[in-house]
C-alpha positions, 0 to 999 in steps of 0.5 A: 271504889267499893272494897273488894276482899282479898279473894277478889284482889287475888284474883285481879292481882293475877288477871294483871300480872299474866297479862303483862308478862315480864314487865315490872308492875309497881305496887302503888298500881295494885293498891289504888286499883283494889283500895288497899294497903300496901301491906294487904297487896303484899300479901295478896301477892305471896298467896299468888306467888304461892299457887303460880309455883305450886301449879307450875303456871309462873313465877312472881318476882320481886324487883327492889328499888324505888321504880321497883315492884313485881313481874311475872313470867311464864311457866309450864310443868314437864308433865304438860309439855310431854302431854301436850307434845304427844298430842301434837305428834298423834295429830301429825301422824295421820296418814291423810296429812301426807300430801304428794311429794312426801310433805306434811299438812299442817297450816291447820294446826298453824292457825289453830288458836288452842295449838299454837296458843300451848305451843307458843307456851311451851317454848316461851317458857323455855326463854322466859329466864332471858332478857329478851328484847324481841321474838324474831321470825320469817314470813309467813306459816311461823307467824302465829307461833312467833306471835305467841312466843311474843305475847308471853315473853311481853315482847315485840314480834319482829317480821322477816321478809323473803323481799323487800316492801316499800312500806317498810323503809329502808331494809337490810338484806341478806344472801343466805344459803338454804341448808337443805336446797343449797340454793342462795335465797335472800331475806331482808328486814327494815331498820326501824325494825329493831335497836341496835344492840336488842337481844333477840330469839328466832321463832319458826315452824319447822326446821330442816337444815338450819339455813334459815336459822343461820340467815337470821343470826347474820341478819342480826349482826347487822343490826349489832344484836345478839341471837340467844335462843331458836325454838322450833315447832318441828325438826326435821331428823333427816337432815343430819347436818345442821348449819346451828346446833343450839335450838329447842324444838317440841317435836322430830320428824323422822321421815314418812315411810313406804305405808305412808306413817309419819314418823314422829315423836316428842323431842329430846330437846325438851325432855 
């Protein structure tokens, strides 16, 4: 292969090392694919490390050991979510979205690549410091965002289904309460889904009560895992009594009031 130089390998270097998020990259891949030393990779390497900190866009870590190497993780400044956030909330606070029965409409900003994409982000980077084995979400407007969270984390999007497919094999299914309605709902997810004893994050749209949050938790049991985390796109501030109490959410919705304004601001959760 024809010598490239340094800015060229850097360059390489961070293509791979993004694109891989949290999976450990023996040097040996970088020094026969650019042809250098691993002396010159080493260095490469700390002139990447440098600009990902300093820009706030990731971090490169060091796993020692002969099956050892580096692996990167993903990151996004405080300024960057705040402006981002602030961004959604005046996206969501256009009166037309509000549709009768005082909901919101937003399966667009659901399916909006560029959205979700910094969304999914924001809160990948708030796990990023976890083991996770698995981004767990229910069916269906949560997908996209899930996906995202998957995609950066470097793990595997696990589909929680309302009801049971024959496709899927074998399931275990759940009654949970819904927070909200108090109505007795059922989800369910296949064995072959996940291992037994993964670490998992629940990923979803929107929260109310925390119902369906709390089913994922108990569904997980079943499974002998563990959940570590639940990030939300929006939380709904109405309801006051949640059935969970650790999660992050970008944005609280405070309600929609008698002139039609939707009232929502950036979270506390992620100041």
């Amino acid at each position: 292969m024809k010598k490239l130089n340094r800015n060229q390998r850097v360059i390489g270097i961070t293509k791979i090392l993004t694109d891989s998020p949290n999976k450990v990259i023996n040097l040996n891949v970088f020094t026969e694919k650019f042809n250098a030393a691993k002396s010159s990779i080493s260095e490469d390497l700390m002139i990447v490390r440098e600009v990902l900190n300093s820009l706030n866009m990731g971090t490169i870590e060091t796993i020692a050991g002969a099956a050892g190497g580096v692996k990167y993780r993903c990151n996004i400044s405080g300024e960057e979510k705040l402006e981002f956030v602030d961004e959604l909330c005046t996206l969501l606070k256009d009166k037309e979205r509000v549709i009768p029965g005082n909901f919101i409409y937003m399966t667009d900003i659901m399916y909006n690549p560029e959205i979700v994409r910094k969304a999914g982000l924001v809160l990948a980077s708030t796990f990023s410091n976890l083991d996770v084995d698995y981004v767990v979400t229910v069916e269906t407007k949560g997908i996209p965002l899930a996906y995202e969270v998957a995609k950066m984390l470097g793990v595997q999007l696990v589909i929680v289904r309302r009801d049971t497919k024959v496709t899927e094999g074998t399931t275990v299914s759940i009654n949970y309460v819904s927070g909200s309605s108090k109505r007795i709902q059922t989800m369910s997810l296949a064995k072959k889904a996940i291992n037994k004893g993964s670490k998992c994050i629940f990923i979803d749209d929107f929260m109310k009560a925390g119902g369906t949050a709390l089913g994922i938790f108990n569904l997980l049991k079943e499974f002998e895992s563990e959940l570590l985390g639940i990030g939300v796109l929006i939380d709904n501030m109405e309801t006051k009594n949640k059935l969970v109490e650790h999660y992050i959410s970008l944005a609280e919705l405070n309600g929609i009031d008698e002139n039609g304004s939707v009232n929502i601001s950036p979270s506390e959760r992620i100041k």
